[in-house]
C-alpha positions as CSV (number, residue, x, y, z in Angstrom):
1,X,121.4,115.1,104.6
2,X,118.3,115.0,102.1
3,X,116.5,112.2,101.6
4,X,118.4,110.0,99.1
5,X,117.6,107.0,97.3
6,X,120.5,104.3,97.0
7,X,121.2,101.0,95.5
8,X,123.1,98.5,97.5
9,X,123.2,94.5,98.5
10,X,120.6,92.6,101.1
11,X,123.6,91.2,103.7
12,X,121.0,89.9,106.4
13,X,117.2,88.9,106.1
14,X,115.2,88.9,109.6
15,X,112.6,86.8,108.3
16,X,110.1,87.4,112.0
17,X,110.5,91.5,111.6
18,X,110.6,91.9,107.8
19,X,113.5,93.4,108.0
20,X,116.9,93.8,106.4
21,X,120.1,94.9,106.7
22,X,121.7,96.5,103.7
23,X,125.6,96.9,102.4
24,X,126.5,100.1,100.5
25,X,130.0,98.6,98.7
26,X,130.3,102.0,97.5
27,X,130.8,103.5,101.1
28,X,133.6,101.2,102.4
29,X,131.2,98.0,102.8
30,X,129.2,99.9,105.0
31,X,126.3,97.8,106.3
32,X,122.9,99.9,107.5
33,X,121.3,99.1,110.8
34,X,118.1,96.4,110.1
35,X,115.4,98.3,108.1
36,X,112.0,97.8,106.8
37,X,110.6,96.5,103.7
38,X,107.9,98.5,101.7
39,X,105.2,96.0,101.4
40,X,101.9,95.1,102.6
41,X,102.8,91.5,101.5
42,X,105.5,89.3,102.4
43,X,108.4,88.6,100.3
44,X,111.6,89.2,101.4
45,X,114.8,89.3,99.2
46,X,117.8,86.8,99.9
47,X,121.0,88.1,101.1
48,X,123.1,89.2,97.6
49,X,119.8,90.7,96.0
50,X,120.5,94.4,95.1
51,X,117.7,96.4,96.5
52,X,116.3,100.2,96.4
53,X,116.3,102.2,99.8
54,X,115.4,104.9,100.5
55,X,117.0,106.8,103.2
56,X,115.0,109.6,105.1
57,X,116.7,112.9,106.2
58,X,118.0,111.8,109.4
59,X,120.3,110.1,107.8
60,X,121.6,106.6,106.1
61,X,120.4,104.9,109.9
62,X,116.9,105.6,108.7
63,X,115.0,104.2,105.7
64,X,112.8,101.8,104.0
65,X,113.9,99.1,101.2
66,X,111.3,99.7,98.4
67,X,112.4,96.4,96.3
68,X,114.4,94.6,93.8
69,X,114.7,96.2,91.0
70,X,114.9,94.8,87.3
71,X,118.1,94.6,86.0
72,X,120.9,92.1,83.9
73,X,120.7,89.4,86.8
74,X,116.9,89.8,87.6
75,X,114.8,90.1,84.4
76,X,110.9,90.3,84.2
77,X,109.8,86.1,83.5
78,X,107.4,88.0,80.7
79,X,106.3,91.7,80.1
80,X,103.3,92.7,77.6
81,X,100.7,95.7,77.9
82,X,98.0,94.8,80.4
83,X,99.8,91.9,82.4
84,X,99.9,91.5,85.5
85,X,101.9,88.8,87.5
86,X,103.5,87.7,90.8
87,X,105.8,85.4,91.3
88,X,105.2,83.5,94.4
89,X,108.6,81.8,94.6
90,X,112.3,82.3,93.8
91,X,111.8,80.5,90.4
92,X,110.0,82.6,88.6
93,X,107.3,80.4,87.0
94,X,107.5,77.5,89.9
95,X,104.2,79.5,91.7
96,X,102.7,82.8,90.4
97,X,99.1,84.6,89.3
98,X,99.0,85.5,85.9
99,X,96.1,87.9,84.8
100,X,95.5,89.4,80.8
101,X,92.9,89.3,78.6
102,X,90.2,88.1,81.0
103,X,92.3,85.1,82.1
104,X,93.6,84.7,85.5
105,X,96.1,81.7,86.2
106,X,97.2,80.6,89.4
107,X,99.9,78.0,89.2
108,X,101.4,76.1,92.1
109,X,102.2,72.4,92.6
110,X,99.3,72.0,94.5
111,X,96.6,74.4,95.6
112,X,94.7,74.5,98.9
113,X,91.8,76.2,99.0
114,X,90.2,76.5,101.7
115,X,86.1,77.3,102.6
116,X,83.3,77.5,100.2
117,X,84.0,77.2,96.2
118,X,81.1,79.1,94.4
119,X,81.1,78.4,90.6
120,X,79.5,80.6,88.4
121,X,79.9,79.6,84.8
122,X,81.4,76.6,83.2
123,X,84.5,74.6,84.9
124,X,86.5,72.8,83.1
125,X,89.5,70.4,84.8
126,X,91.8,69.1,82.7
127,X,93.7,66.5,85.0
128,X,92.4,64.7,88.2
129,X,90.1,66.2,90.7
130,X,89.6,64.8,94.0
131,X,86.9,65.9,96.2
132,X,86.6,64.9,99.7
133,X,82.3,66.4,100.4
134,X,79.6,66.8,99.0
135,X,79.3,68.1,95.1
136,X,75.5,69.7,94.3
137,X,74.8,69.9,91.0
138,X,71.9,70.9,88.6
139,X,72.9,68.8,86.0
140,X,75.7,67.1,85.3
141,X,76.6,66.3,81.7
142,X,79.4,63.6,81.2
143,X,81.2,62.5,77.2
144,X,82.1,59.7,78.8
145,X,82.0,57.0,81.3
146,X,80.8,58.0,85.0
147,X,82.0,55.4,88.1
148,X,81.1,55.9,91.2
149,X,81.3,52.8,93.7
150,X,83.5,50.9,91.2
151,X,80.4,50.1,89.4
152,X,80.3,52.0,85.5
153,X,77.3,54.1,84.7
154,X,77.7,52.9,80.7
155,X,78.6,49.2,81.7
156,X,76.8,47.9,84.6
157,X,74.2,45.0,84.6
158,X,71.0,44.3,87.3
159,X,70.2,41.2,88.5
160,X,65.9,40.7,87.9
161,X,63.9,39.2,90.8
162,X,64.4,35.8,88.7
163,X,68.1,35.9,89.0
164,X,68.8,36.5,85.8
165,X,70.9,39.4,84.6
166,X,69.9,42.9,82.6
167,X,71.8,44.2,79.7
168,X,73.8,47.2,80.0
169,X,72.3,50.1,79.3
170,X,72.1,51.6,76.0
């Protein structure tokens, strides 16, 4: 037998091994013995995702499951010249990178990032951002309001050595 290249249906996932088992319902249902992904990352397929394998010239036993292909049931989430994107989940659009143009995107509900942040340009964060450290600026610019301490930066008064109180800053 040469090698061959076939297109058949995930039946069992062994998450630990990154391995699969593979069902050809072309040949009678035939099921292949557990076999590798092609990947230096991990994401395996669920069981009922069609798959590529490749089988080696000792026979269907041996072989390597290159990926999902596109097809009807699993289209690209977006396609353009010069894109580049993973999916990170099962939904595409739930977690991916997204890189054109000079933009990258990394979308998750929440992202973890963890060791030293080095900023080199402007940052802009639209939405909350909590930071539990120490933040070492240059210069800090704000258009609005700063608190820190509950007390605000544009509102706060001083009490004088008399007792009396300041105005707020202007």
């Amino acid at each position: 037998m040469e090698n061959e290249i076939r297109q058949g249906k995930v039946s069992a996932v062994n998450y630990a091994t990154g391995m699969v088992r593979v069902v050809y319902h072309d040949k009678d249902d035939s099921v292949t013995r557990e076999i590798p992904m092609l990947s230096d990352e991990y994401n395996m397929p669920a069981p009922g995702d069609l798959v590529l394998v490749l089988h080696l010239s000792n026979g269907t036993e041996a072989g390597v499951v290159m990926g999902r292909p596109w097809s009807g049931k699993h289209k690209p989430p977006e396609g353009a010249a010069g894109l580049y994107r993973k999916e990170l989940a099962r939904t595409p659009g739930e977690a991916m990178i997204r890189y054109k143009g000079g933009v990258l995107t990394i979308k998750a509900s929440k992202t973890v990032e963890e060791g030293d942040v080095e900023v080199t340009g402007d940052l802009a964060v639209k939405g909350n951002l909590t930071v539990t450290g120490t933040i070492t600026a240059q210069s800090v610019t704000a258009s609005g309001d700063v608190v820190a301490g509950g007390k605000s930066l544009i509102a706060h008064i001083h009490t004088d050595s008399m007792g009396g109180g300041t105005s707020a800053p202007q």
